[in-house]
N, C-alpha and C positions, 0 to 999 in steps of 0.2 A: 551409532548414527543410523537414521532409518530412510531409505533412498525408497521413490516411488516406483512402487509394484508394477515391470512390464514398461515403463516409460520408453525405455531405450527402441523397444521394438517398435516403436507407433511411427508411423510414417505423416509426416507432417502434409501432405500432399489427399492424401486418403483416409478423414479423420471425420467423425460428425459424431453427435452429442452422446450417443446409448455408447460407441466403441471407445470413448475416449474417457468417461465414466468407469468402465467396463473396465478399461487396461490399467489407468491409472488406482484407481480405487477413489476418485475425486479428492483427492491429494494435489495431483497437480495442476489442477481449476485450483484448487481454496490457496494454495499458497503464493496464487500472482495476484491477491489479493490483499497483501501487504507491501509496506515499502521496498520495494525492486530495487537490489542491491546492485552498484556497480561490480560485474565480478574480476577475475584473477587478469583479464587483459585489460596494461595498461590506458591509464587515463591521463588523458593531457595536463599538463600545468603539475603543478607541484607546489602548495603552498604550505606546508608542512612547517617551513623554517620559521614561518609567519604565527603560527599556534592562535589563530583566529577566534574569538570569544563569538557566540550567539547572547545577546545583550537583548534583544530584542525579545518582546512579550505579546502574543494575540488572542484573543479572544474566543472561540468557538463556544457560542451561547453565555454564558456565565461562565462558562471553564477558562482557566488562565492558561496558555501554557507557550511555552517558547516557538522562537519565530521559522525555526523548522528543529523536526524531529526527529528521531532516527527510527526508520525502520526496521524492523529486526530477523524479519522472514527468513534470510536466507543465512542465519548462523550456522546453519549445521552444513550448508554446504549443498543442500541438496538439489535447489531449484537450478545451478548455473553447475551442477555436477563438477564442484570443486572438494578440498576436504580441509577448513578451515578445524585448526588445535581451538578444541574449548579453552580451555585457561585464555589464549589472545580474544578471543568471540566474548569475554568476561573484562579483561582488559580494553579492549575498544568500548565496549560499552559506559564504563566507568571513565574513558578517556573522552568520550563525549558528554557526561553528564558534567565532567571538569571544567569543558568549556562552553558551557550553558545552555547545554540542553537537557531541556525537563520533560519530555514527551518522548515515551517509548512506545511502538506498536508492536504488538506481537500476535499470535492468535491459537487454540488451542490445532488445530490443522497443521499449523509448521512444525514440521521434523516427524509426525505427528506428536505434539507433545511436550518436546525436547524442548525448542526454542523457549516454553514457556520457565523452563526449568533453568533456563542458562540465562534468562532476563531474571528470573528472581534472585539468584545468585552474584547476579552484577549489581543490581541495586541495593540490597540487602543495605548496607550500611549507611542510605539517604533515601531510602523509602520515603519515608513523608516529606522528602524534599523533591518528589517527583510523582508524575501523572503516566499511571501504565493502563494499557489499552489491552484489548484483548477480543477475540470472536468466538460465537459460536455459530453454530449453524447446522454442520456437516453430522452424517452415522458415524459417530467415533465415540470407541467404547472409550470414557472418561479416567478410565482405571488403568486398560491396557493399550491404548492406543489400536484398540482393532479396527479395520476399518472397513463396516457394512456396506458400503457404500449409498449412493444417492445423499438428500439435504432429511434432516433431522429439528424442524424447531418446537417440537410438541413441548408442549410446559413442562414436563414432567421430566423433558431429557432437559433443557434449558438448565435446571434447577441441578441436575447431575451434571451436568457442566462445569457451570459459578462453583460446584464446591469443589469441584478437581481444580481446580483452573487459583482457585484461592490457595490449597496445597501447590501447589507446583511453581506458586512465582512465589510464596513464605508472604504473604500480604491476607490483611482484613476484611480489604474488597478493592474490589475491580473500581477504577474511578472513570472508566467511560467502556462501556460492553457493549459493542457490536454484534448486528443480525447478518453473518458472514456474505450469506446470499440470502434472498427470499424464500420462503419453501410455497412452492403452490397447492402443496394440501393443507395449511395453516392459516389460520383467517391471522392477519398482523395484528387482529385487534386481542388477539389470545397474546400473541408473543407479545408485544406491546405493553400488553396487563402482569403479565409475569414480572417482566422487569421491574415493573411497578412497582411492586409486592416484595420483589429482591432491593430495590432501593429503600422501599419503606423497614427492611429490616437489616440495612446498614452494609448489606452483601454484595451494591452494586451504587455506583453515584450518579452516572449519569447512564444514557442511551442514545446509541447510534445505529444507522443504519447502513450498508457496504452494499454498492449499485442497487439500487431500489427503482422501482419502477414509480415514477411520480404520483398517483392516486396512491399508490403505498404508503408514500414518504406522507402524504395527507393526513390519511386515515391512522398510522402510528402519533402523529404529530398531536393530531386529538384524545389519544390515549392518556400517554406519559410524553411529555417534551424532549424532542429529540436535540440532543445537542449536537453532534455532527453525523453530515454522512461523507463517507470514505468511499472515494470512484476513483477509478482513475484520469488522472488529467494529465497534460504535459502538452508540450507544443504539435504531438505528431497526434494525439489524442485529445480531441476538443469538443465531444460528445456531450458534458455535462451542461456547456452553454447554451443548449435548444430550451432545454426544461427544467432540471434540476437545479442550478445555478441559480435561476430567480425563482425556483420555492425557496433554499435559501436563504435568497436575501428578502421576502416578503415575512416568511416566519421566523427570522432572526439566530439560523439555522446557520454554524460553524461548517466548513470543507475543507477536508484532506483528500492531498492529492497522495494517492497510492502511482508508485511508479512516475516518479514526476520525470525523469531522464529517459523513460523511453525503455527499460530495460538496457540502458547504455547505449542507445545508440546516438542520442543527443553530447557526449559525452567528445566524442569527435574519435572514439575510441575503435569504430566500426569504421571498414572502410569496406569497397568491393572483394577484396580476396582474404578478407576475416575467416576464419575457419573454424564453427562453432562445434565443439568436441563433444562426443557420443554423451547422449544424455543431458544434454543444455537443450531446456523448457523451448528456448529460442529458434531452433531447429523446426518448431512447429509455427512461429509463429508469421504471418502474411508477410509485413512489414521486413522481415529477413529474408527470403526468400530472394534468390540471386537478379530476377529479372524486377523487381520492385524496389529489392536495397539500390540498387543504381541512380533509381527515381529519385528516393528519400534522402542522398545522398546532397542533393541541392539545399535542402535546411538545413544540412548540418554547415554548409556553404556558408550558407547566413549565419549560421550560428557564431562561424569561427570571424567571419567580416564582423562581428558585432564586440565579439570579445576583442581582437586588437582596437576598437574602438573605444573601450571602457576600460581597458588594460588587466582583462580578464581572462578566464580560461571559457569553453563551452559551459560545460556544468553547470558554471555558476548563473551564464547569461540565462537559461533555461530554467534555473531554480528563483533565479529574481522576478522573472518574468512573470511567473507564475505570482509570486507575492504580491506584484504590481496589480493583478487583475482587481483583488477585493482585499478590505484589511483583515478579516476572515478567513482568507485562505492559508491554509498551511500547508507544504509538500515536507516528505516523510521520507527522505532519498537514505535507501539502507547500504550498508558495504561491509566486505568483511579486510577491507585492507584501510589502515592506517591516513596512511597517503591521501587515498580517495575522501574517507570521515571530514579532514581538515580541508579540501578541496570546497567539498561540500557546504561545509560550514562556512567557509570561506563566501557563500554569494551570498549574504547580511550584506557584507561592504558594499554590493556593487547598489546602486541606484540607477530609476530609470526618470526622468521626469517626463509630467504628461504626453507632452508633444513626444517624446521618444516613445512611450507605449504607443501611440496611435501610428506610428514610423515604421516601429516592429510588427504591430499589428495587420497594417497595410500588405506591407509583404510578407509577412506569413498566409494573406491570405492571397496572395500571385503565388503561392508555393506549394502545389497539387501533394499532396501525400498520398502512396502506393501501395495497395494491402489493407486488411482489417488490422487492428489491432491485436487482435486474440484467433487463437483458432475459432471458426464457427460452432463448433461441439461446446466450447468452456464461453462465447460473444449470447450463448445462449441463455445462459444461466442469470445476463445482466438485464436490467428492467423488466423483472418480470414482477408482475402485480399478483398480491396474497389475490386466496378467494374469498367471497366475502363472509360476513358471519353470517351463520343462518340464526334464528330470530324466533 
């Protein structure tokens, strides 16, 4: 298992972009960039007994793929500093693809490496019956997982990427590859082009982009058609509806929601005297923080007022919600416990109808959220715009 380098010492309090970089190895920026797994503290509800199908199929551009997906970030344990057994992180995944889900995220940055190697091993025996995802982006040696540090999109490493990245999940090609972050010494119209070039020789299907700064998300758009971009969304995080959200929906642009539960805290699993243990990502991040969790504390209010309303858990009201917004949108809520997977899966059932999004909606917006969502050092890394091509 490979834990991020110095994590533990980072003071959540005293953190900005070059020391956080620095300590981490930008490991732990790239890996809250996949779906945010509920971790080892319990979560509400229980629907396990129930073994709930995902039936449901959405669209992101031409891509078909189920009505949420599982994110797969945190198999190894290392983002929420727990120590999930590969074989069950192999088993859960195959336990969710049973009950219809076809959408895996993964990205060469988790574990570094590893995750990518434990999703192709779970899939292996329904591969073409499923749609895996994957990033690049970051200085990581493709071979050994070393990690240079800072963002890496030059064509040349892109291309040493795709072919590690095609060994390590046992597949022919990546069916939607994401641009992890932006890199700002990179015109997108390079990285853009590359993909291009890797779809035209069968080694990549589609292209995506992971927090982009809107004239980015443009200018790649022009390139090679992007089929989804992956931000984070969820009810404490609603950043993507200024801008991004109707590029879109005007260029016919699929969204995943990374971290659609908040890092768990929508989950109703957090309360004020949660106690998050040496090395959980979370410790850094605003929205935790003892005199803001208090604040944040009133959504989850709502959240649980809504679920005995619909005769649900949190989870799910917060994963439906999300579905509600657009029928494009997809949330990607990862977990490495059982229990949680079927929770999960479990808000398909729930329904909202109009008048109720606009109900929820209302008071979501009387309900002040407390903290960034990210430390400023990794808040950094999101919307930032390529440079352009020179000419």
């Amino acid at each position: 298992m490979h834990n991020f380098e110095g994590r533990d010492s980072m003071n959540s309090h005293d953190i900005d972009r070059r020391s956080f970089l620095r300590a981490s190895g930008v490991i732990a920026a790239a890996t809250i960039t996949g779906g945010l797994s509920s971790p080892a503290i319990g979560q509400e509800g229980g629907g396990g007994a129930n073994k709930p199908l995902v039936n449901g199929r959405r669209k992101l551009g031409q891509l078909e793929v189920s009505s949420i997906g599982l994110g797969c970030q945190d198999l190894t344990g290392a983002f929420y500093a727990t120590a999930p057994r590969r074989p069950d992180m192999i088993a859960l995944a195959r336990a969710a693809h049973d009950r219809g889900v076809t959408f895996f995220d993964a990205a060469e940055a988790y574990g570094p490496l590893e995750v990518e190697r434990i999703l192709g091993e779970a899939v292996a025996p329904f591969r073409n019956q499923v749609v895996i995802c994957s990033k690049f982006g970051w200085n990581i040696d493709p071979e050994t997982g070393r990690i240079a540090g800072g963002l890496n999109s030059r064509p040349e490493h892109i291309r040493l990427a795709v072919d590690g990245m095609l060994k390590r999940l046992q597949t022919d090609r990546i069916d939607l590859l994401y641009q992890h972050r932006v890199d700002p010494a990179v015109p997108i119209e390079d990285v853009a082009g590359t993909v291009k070039d890797l779809i035209a020789q069968g080694k990549v299907l589609h292209l995506g982009l992971s927090e982009p700064g809107p004239r980015t998300l443009r200018r790649a758009h022009a390139v090679q058609r992007v089929t989804a971009v992956q931000n984070e969304y969820s009810m404490m995080a609603r950043d993507p509806e200024a801008d991004i959200l109707p590029i879109c929906k005007e260029l016919g642009i699929g969204f995943v929601c990374w971290s659609p539960l908040a890092m768990a805290f929508l989950t109703g699993a957090i309360d004020q005297n949660t106690a998050l243990q040496r090395g959980d990502f979370r410790a850094m991040v605003p929205w935790f923080a003892p005199d803001n969790r208090a604040g944040n504390l009133a959504l989850v209010a709502l959240l649980k007022e809504w679920a005995r309303r619909k005769g649900a858990i949190p989870a799910q009201i917060a994963l439906s919600w999300l579905s509600a917004q657009e029928p494009w949108i997809v949330p990607i809520p990862g977990t490495t416990k059982m229990p949680h997977l079927l929770d999960n899966l479990g808000a398909e059932a729930v329904r909202f109808t109009p008048e109720e999004v606009r109900e929820m909606n209302a008071a979501l917006a009387r309900t002040p959220i407390h903290g960034a969502r990210l430390p400023a050092g990794v808040l950094a890394l999101s919307g930032v715009e390529a440079p352009a091509k020179q000419r």
